[in-house]
N, C-alpha and C positions, 0 to 999 in steps of 0.2 A: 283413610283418605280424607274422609269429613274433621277429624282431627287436625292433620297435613296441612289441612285450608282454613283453618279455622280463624286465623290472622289478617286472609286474603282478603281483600276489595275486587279482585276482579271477579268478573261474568262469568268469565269460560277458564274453566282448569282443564289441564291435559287427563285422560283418561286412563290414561295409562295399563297396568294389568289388570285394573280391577273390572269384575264382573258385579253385574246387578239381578241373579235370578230368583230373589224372589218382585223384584220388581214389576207390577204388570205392562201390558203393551202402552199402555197412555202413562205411564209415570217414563217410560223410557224413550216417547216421544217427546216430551218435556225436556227431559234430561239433555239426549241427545241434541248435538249441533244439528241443524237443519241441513248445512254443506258440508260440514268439516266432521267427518268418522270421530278425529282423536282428541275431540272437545266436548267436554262436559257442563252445564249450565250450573254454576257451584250451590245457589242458594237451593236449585228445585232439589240436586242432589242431597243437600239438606235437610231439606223436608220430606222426601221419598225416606231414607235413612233414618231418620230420628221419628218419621209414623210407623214405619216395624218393628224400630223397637220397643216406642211405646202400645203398642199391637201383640208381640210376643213377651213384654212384663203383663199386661195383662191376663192374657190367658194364660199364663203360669209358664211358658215354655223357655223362658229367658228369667234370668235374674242377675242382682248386684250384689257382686261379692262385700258384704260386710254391712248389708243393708238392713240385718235385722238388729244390730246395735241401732237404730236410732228409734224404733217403736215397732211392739207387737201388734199386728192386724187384726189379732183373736180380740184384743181387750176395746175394739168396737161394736163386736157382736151383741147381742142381745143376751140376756142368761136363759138356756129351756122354760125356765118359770115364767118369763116374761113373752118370750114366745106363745109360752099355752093360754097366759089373760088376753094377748093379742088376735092371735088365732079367729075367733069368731067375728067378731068385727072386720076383721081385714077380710074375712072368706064372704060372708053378705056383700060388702064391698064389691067383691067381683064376679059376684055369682056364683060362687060353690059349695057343697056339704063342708059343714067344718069338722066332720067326724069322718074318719076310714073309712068306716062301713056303708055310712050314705054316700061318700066320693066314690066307690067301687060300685056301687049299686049304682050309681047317676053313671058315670062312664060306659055300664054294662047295658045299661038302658038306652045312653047313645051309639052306642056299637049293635045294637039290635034295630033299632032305627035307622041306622045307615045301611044296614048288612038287607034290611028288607027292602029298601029302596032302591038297590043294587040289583035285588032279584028282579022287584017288577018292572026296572028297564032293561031285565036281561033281554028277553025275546026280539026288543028292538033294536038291541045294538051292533050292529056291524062289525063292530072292531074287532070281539070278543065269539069263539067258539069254543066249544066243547071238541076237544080231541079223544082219538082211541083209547086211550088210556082210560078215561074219563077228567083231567084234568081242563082249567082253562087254557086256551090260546090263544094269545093278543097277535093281532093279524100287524106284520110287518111298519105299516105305516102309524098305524097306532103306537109302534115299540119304538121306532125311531125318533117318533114328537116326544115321547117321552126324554131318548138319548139323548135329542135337540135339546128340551128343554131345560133336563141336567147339566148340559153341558154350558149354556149359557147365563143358568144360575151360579155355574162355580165347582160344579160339582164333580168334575171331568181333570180338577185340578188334581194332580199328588198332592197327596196328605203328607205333613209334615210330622215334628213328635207331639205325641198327644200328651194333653196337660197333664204337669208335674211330672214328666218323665224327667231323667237327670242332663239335660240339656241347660248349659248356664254357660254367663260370660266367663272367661278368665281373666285377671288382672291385666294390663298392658305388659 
């Protein structure tokens, strides 16, 4: 359709059969006429369209047939060698062991630190009991702000294909 209009100067295109589901609720208020069902806002459709799919080349889940004839993405990378002189500077940089074994020690060390802190506001916390089993129990209201908050980070959405599945365009 964004094709179709590609010539167009007007505002509003007829919307014809085409569906927008991965569109979310504020790109398809944009989109949509304000009065008119069978009218579409051409340029926003535009831009909704052409940010997924520059969204799914990204993450890998889209591609352009014949795109790797024009350069390999590999021959920007770094070589491992160059990686490994880089390594320690960039890890001080941001604060972490530049070696495995101090990164798994540092991580284990903060997982022990959190995991104790856990403990000694257990007795206070409300939310959380011990059931028969012995396991924990996050008491209803707690599991729901949880669902709540999942769910308006995004996370409540279906999952689409996960990267580099064989999901790609097909020629016109």
């Amino acid at each position: 359709m964004v094709r179709e209009h590609q010539h167009s100067h007007a505002d509003w295109i007829p919307k014809g059969k085409m569906r927008l589901p991965f569109a979310s609720v504020r790109w398809r208020k944009l989109i949509q006429h304000p009065e008119e069902a069978t009218l579409w806002n051409r340029r926003q459709l535009e831009i909704c369209v052409l940010s997924q799919v520059a969204e799914q080349l990204e993450v890998g889940n889209l591609c352009v047939a014949g795109s790797d004839s024009f350069s390999d993405p590999r021959q920007q990378l770094l070589s491992w060698e160059e990686c490994e002189q880089r390594l320690p500077e960039y890890c001080e940089r941001i604060g972490i062991p530049a070696t495995a074994d101090e990164f798994v020690k540092e991580l284990r060390r903060q997982l022990q630190e959190k995991a104790e802190a856990v403990d000694r506001g257990f007795p206070t916390n409300a939310e959380v009991t011990i059931g028969k089993d012995g396991e924990p129990v996050l008491r209803k209201s707690a599991a729901q702000q949880i669902t709540d908050t999942g769910r308006k980070a995004g996370f409540g959405r279906p999952a689409g294909p996960s990267r580099g599945s064989s999901v790609a365009t097909r020629p016109p």
